[in-house]
C-alpha positions in Angstrom: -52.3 -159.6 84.7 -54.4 -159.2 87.7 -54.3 -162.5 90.2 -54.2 -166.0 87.8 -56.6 -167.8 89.8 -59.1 -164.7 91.0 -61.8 -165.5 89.4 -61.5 -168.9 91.1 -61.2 -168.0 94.2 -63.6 -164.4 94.8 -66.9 -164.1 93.9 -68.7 -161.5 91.9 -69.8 -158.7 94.6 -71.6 -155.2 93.4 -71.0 -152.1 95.8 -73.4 -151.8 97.9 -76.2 -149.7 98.2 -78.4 -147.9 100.3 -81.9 -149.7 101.3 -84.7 -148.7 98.8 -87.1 -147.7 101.8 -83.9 -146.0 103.3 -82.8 -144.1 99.9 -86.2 -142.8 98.5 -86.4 -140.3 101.4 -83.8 -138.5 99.7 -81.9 -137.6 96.0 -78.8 -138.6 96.8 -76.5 -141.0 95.3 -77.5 -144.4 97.5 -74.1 -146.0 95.6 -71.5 -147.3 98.3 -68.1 -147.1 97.1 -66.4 -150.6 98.0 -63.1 -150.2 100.2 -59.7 -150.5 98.5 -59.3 -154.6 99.8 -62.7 -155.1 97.7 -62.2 -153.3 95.0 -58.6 -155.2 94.4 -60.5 -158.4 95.2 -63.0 -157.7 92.6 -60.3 -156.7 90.1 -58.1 -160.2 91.1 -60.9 -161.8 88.9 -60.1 -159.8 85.7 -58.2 -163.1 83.5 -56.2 -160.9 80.9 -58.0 -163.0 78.2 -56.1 -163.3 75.5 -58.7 -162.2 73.2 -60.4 -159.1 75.8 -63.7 -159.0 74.5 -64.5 -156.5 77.0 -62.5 -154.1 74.1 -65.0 -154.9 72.0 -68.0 -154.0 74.6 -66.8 -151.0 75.1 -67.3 -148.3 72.5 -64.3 -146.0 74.3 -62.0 -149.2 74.0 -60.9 -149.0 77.5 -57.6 -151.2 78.8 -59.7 -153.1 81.0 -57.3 -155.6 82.0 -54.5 -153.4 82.5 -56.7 -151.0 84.7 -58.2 -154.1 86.7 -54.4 -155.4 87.2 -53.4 -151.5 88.5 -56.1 -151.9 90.9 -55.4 -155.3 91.7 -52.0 -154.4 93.0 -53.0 -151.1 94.8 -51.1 -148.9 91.9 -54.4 -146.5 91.3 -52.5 -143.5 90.1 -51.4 -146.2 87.2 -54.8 -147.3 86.8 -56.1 -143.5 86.7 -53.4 -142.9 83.7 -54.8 -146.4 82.0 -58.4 -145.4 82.7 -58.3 -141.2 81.2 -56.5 -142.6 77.9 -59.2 -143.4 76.5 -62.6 -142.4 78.6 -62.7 -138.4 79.6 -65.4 -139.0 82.6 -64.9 -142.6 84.0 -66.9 -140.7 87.0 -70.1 -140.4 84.7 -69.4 -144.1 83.0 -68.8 -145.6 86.4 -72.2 -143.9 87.6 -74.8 -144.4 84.4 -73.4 -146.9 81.7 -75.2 -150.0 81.6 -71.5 -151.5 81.5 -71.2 -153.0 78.0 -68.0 -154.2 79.0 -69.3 -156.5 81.5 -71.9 -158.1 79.2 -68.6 -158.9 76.5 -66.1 -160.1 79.7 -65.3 -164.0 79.2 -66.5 -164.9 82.0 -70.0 -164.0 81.3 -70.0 -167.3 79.2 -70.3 -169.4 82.1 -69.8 -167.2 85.5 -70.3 -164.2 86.5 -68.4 -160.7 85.0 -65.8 -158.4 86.7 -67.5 -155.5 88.3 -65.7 -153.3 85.6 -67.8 -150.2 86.2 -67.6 -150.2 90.0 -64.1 -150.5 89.1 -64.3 -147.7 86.9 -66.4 -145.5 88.8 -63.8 -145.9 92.0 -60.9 -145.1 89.5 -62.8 -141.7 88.4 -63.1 -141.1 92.1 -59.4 -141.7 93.0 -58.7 -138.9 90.0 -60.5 -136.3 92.5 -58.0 -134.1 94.8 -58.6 -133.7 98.6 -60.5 -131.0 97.8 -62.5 -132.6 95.1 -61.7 -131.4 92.2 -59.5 -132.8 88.7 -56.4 -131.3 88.2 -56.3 -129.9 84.6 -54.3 -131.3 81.8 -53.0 -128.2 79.9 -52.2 -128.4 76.1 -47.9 -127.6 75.7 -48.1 -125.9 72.9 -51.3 -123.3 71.2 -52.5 -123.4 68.0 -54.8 -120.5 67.5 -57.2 -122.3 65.7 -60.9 -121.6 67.3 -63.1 -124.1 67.6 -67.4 -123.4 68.4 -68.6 -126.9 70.2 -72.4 -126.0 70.2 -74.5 -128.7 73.3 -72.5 -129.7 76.8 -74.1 -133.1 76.6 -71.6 -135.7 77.1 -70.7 -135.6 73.0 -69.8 -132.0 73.4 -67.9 -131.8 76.5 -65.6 -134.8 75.4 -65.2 -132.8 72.2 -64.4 -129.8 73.7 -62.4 -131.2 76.4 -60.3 -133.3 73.7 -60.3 -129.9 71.2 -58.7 -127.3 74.3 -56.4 -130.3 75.1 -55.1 -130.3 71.5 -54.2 -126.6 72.0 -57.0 -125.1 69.8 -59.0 -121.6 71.5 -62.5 -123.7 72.2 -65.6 -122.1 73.2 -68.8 -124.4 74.4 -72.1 -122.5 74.2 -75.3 -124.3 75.8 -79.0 -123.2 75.7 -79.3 -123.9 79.5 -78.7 -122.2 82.6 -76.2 -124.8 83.5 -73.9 -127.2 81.8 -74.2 -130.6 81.5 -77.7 -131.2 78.8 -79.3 -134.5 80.0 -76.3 -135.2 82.7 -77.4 -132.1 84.7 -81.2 -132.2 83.4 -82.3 -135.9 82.5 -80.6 -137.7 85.0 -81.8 -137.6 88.4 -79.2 -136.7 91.1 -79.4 -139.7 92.9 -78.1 -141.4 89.5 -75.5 -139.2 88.7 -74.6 -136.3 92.1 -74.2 -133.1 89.9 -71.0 -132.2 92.1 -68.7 -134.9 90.2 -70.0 -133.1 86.8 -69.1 -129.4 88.4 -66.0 -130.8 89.2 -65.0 -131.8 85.5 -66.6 -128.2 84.3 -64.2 -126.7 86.6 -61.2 -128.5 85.4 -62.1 -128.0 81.5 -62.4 -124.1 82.3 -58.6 -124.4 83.7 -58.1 -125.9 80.9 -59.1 -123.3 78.3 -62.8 -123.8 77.9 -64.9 -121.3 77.6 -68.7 -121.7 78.8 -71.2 -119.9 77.2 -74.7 -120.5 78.9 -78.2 -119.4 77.9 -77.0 -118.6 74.9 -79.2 -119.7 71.5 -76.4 -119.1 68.7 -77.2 -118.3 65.5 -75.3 -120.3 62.4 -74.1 -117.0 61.3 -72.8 -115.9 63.6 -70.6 -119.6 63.9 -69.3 -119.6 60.5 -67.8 -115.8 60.5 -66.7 -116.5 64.0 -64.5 -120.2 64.3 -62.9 -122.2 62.0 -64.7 -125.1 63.2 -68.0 -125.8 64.8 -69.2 -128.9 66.2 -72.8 -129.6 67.1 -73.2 -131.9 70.0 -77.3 -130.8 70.4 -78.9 -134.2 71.3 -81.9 -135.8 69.5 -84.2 -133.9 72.2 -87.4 -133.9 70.3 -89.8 -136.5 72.4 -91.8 -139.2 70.9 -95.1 -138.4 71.2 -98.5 -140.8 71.4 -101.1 -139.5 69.8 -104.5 -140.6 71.0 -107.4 -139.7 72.1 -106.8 -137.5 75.4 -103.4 -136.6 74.6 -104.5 -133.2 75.3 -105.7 -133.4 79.2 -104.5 -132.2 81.8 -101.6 -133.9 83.6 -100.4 -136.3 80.5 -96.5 -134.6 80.2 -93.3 -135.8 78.3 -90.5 -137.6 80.7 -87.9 -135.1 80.6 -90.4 -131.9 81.8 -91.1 -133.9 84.9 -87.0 -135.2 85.2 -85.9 -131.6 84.3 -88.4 -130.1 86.9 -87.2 -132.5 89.7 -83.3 -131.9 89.3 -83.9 -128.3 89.2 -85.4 -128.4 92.6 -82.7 -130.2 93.7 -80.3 -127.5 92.6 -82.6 -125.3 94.6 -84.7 -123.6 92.2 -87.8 -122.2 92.4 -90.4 -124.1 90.2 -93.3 -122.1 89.6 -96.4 -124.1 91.0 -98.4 -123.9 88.0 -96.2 -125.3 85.7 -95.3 -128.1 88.4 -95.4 -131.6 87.2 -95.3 -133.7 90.5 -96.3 -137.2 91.3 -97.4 -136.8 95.3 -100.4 -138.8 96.1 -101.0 -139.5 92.4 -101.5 -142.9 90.2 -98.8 -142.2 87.8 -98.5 -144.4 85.0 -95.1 -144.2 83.3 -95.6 -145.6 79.4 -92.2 -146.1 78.2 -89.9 -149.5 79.3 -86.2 -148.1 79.6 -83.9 -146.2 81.5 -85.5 -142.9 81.0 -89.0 -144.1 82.6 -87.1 -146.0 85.1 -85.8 -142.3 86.5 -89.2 -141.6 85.8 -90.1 -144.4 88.4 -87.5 -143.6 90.7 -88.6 -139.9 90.6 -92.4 -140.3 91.7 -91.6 -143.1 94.4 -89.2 -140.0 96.0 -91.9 -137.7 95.4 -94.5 -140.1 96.9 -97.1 -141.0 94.6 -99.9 -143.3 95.1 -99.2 -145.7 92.6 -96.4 -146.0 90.2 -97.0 -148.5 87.1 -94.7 -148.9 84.4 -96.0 -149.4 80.6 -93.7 -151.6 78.1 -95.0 -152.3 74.8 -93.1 -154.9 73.9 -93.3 -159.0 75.5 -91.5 -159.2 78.7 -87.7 -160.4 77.8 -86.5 -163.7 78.6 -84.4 -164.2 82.1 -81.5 -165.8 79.9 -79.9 -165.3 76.4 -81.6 -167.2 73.9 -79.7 -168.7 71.5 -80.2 -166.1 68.8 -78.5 -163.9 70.8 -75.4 -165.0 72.0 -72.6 -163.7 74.1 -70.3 -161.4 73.6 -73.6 -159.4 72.4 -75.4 -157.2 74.4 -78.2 -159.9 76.0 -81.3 -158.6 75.6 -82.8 -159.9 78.9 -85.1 -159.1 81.6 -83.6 -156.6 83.9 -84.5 -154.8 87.3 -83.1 -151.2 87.8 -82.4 -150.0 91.0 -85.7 -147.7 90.4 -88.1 -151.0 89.8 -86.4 -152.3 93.4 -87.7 -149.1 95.2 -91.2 -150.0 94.1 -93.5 -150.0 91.0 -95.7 -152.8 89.4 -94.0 -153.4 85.9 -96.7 -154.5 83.2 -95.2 -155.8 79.9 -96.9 -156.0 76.4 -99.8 -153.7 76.6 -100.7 -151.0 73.9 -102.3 -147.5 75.2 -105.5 -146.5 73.5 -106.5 -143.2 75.1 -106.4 -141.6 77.7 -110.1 -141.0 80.1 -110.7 -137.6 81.4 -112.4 -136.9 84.9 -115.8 -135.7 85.4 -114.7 -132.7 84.5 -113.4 -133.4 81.4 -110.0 -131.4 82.0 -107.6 -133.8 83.4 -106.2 -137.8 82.8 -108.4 -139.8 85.1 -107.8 -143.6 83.8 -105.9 -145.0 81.0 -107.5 -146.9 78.3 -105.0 -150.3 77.0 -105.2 -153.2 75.2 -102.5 -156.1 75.5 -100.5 -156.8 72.7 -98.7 -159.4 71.2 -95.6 -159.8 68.9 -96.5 -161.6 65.3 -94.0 -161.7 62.8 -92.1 -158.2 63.9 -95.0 -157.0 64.4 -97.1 -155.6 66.9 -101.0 -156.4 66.9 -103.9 -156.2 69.7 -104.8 -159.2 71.4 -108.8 -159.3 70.5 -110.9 -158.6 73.6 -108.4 -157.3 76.3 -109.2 -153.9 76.7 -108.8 -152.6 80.7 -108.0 -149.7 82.2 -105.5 -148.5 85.1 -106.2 -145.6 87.1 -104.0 -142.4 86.3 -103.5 -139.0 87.3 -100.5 -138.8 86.2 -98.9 -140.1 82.9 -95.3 -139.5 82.2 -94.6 -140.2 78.4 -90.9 -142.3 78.2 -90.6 -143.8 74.4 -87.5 -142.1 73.7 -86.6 -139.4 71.2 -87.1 -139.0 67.8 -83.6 -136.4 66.6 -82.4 -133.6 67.1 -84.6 -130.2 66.8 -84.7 -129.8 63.1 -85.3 -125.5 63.4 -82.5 -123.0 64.4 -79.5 -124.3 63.7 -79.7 -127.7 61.5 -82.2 -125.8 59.3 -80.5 -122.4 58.6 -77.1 -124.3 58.2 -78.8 -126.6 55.5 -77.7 -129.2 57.2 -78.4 -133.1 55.5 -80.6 -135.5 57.6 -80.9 -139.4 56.7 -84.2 -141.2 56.8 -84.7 -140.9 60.6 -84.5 -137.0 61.3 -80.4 -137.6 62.5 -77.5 -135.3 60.9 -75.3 -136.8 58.1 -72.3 -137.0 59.2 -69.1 -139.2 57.9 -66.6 -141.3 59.7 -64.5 -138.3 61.0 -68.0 -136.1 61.9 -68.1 -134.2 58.8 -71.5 -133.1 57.6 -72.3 -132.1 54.0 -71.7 -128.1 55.5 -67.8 -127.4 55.1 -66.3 -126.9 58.5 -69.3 -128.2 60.6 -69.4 -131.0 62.8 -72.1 -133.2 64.4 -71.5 -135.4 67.4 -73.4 -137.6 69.6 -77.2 -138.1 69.6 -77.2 -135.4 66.7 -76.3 -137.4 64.6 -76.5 -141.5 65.4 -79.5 -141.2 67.4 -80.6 -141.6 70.7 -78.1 -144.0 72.8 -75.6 -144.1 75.6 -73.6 -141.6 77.4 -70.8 -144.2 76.7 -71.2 -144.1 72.9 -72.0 -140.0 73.5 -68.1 -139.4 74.8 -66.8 -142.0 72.3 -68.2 -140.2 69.5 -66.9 -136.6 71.1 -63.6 -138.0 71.0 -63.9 -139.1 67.4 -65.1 -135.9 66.5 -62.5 -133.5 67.9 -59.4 -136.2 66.4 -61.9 -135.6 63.1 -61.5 -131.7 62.8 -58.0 -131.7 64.2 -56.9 -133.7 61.1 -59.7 -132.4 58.6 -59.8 -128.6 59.2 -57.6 -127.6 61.8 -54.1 -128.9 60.8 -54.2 -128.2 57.1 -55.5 -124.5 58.1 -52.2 -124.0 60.3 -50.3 -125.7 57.4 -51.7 -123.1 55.0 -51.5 -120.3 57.4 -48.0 -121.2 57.9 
C-alpha cells in the first residue's frame, strides 16, 4: 500500500487551475497538471482499505489502490500497466468523469477523498511518448472475424479498440466529419483538448482500426458485410420544451450551440446564418447539469451579457442527508468550474413561454414560475410568475434515446419503455448478430459508464458470435 499514515499527514489538494478571468479569454484546457512530488503526496493518502469501495464507485473497476501505491513510489510505468487494464482512455476519465470513485473512497466518511482522477488523468498523461502519442498494443495472433462498430462515442471506440485488440478485422464508421461523437462535438475543448483524443485515434488505427467518417450505413449493407455489428450511436435525440414561443428566433438545443463552438475551434468555417453565438446577449441556459454547464462556460468565453442558469428542481442540500448515505453518489450542491467563471444560478423555477420582441420574430424575455417539489412531484408555486431577459436560450434537459429512424428502425430493432435499445447482459439485442452499446441502449449517462459498457460489449460478441463462428469455421 501507498504510505500508512498519508492521509494523516497530507491534505486533500486538487491541481490547480488557471484563474477564471485569466481562462475565459481562451478554449484551452485551464487544468494544471500537479508535479510528480504532488502527485505521490496526493497518492500517499490512498489507505488500501480493506474493503476498496472506490471498486465499487467505479463502473470500469479500476485498481485504485494499487495505481495510487505505483504513483506513490514514483513506479508510473507500473501504474500505467494497473491503470489501462481495465480503463481504455484514463486521459478522457481523468479530464470529464465526475470521479465516482472519489465519492465511494473511505475517507469521504469523515475527511476528504484521494484526488483519484487527477491521479488518473496524470497516469493517462505519463502513457503519451515524447512526441505525444500512445504506442499501439497489437493483437499476437488474427482471427478473421470482422466486426462493424457503428458511433465513435466513447462506447464505440472502447469496443472497437477492445474488438481489434482481440485480433478480429474491426471497422468503425461515424456520421461525422471527425471521430470522437460528443468527446470531439459536445464537449468543449477547454474540457477535454481534442489533441489527447487524436492521439488515441492514431494509436487504434496502428492498431487495426479502420475509420470510416461521413458515412450513414445502411443495416443492409452491415448484415451481408460483418459477422458482427455493434451500435454505439448515443441517445442524441434532445429533449425538447414545448411552449408557447418555442418557435422564435434564437431559442436552440445545447449541443447546436456546443457543436458550433468546438468546430470553430478546430478551425472551421461556420456559416453566419446558421451561427448560434452568445456575444453581447442575455442567454438563459434552462437545463441544471453538466451539459448546460459547458453551455455556461461556452457564452462566458464568447462574451455574453448575461449568462443565467435554469434548474427545475429545489436547490440540493450542501451535505448528504441521511437518506442518502455514503458510499452512494451524494446528491449535493455542486459548483463546476463553468459556474466559477461567472453565471447567476436560479434553482426551482418552471419555464412557461417564451416572449418575442416587438417584432414578433425572436426570444426577447422568458416567462417562469417557481416551483416547488410535493410528494415527487412538481407543482407551481401560486402567484410567482416573473420574467428574465433573454436573447438567447440554450435548451440543456438532456436526451431522450437514440434516433429511432435509419438504423434501429430498418434493423427492427426492440426498444424498452423509454425509447433505449434492448439489449441483454453481454449487448445482445433481439437482432442475431447485432450489438448495442453505451447511451444506445442504457440511456443518457457518463463517459465512464460509456467505455465500461464498450468493453462489456466487445468481451460479449467475442464469446457470443465470434468464437463459436471460428469454432465452426474450423
Amino acid at each position: 500500500m501507498a504510505d500508512p499514515r498519508g492521509f494523516l499527514k497530507v491534505k486533500r489538494k486538487k491541481a490547480s487551475e488557471r484563474a477564471p478571468e485569466e481562462r475565459i479569454a481562451d478554449y484551452t484546457e485551464f487544468v494544471r497538471d500537479p508535479s510528480k512530488d504532488e502527485l505521490a503526496a496526493q497518492a500517499s493518502r490512498c489507505m488500501d482499505c480493506g474493503v476498496p469501495f472506490c471498486h465499487q464507485g467505479c463502473p470500469l473497476g479500476n485498481v485504485i489502490p494499487e495505481f495510487n501505491n505505483f504513483v506513490w513510489r514514483g513506479q508510473m510505468d507500473e501504474a500505467v500497466r494497473a491503470l489501462y487494464a481495465t480503463n481504455n482512455f484514463p486521459e478522457v476519465t481523468g479530464r470529464v468523469c465526475p470521479a465516482l470513485c472519489e465519492a465511494s473512497c473511505v475517507l469521504n466518511m469523515n475527511e476528504a477523498p484521494v484526488t483519484i482522477k487527477d491521479i488518473e488523468r496524470a497516469i493517462g498523461s505519463a502513457a503519451l511518448t515524447d512526441d505525444g502519442t500512445f504506442l499501439p498494443v497489437l493483437a499476437q495472433t488474427r482471427t478473421g472475424k470482422t466486426v462493424a462498430v457503428v458511433g465513435s462515442g466513447p462506447a464505440g471506440l472502447a469496443a472497437a479498440q477492445q474488438l481489434a485488440r482481440a485480433g478480429h478485422d474491426v471497422t468503425l464508421f461515424e456520421r461525422d466529419d471527425r471521430l470522437g461523437g460528443l468527446l470531439r462535438y459536445g464537449i468543449p475543448d477547454f474540457k477535454l483538448g481534442k489533441a489527447v483524443l487524436d492521439a488515441r485515434v492514431s494509436q487504434m488505427r496502428a492498431e487495426g482500426v479502420v475509420f470510416r467518417t461521413g458515412v450513414d450505413v445502411r443495416a443492409g449493407d452491415l448484415r451481408s458485410s460483418f459477422d458482427a455489428i455493434v451500435l454505439a450511436i448515443g441517445a442524441r435525440v434532445p429533449r425538447d420544451l414545448p411552449v408557447p414561443g418555442r418557435e422564435l428566433e434564437n431559442v436552440h438545443f445545447s449541443m447546436d450551440f456546443l457543436t458550433q463552438q468546438n468546430r470553430r475551434v478546430a478551425g472551421d468555417v461556420v456559416d453566419d446564418a446558421r451561427a448560434i453565438v452568445a456575444t453581447g446577449k442575455h442567454v438563459v441556459v434552462i437545463g441544471g447539469g453538466d451539459t448546460g454547464a459547458d453551455c455556461v462556460g461556452t457564452s462566458n468565453r464568447q462574451h455574453a451579457a448575461s449568462v443565467v442558469q435554469l434548474e427545475l428542481l429545489p436547490k440540493p442540500p450542501l451535505m448528504r442527508v441521511p437518506e442518502n448515505p455514503w458510499p452512494a453518489w451524494p446528491l449535493i450542491f455542486r459548483t463546476a468550474s463553468s459556474h466559477e467563471e461567472g453565471c447567476t444560478r436560479e434553482f426551482a423555477v418552471m419555464t412557461k413561454a417564451f416572449v418575442p420582441d416587438a417584432r414578433g420574430k425572436r426570444v426577447a424575455k422568458l416567462a417562469a414560475v417557481r416551483a416547488e417539489l410535493v410528494g415527487g412531484k412538481i407543482r407551481e408555486v401560486p402567484n410567482s410568475a416573473f420574467e428574465i431577459p433573454c436573447d438567447l436560450a440554450l435548451l440543456a434537459m438532456g436526451f431522450t434515446g437514440p434516433e429511432k429512424n435509419g438504423l434501429v428502425a430498418d434493423l427492427g430493432l426492440a426498444l424498452d419503455a423509454r425509447g433505449n435499445i434492448i439489449s441483454d447482459t453481454t449487448g445482445a439485442t433481439n437482432v442475431p448478430r447485432v450489438f448495442a452499446a453505451g447511451d444506445a441502449s442504457r440511456g443518457q449517462s457518463l463517459v465512464v459508464w460509456a467505455i465500461a459498457d464498450g468493453r462489456r460489449v466487445a468481451q460479449g460478441i467475442s464469446e457470443r458470435v465470434l468464437q463459436p463462428l471460428r469454432a465452426n469455421r474450423g
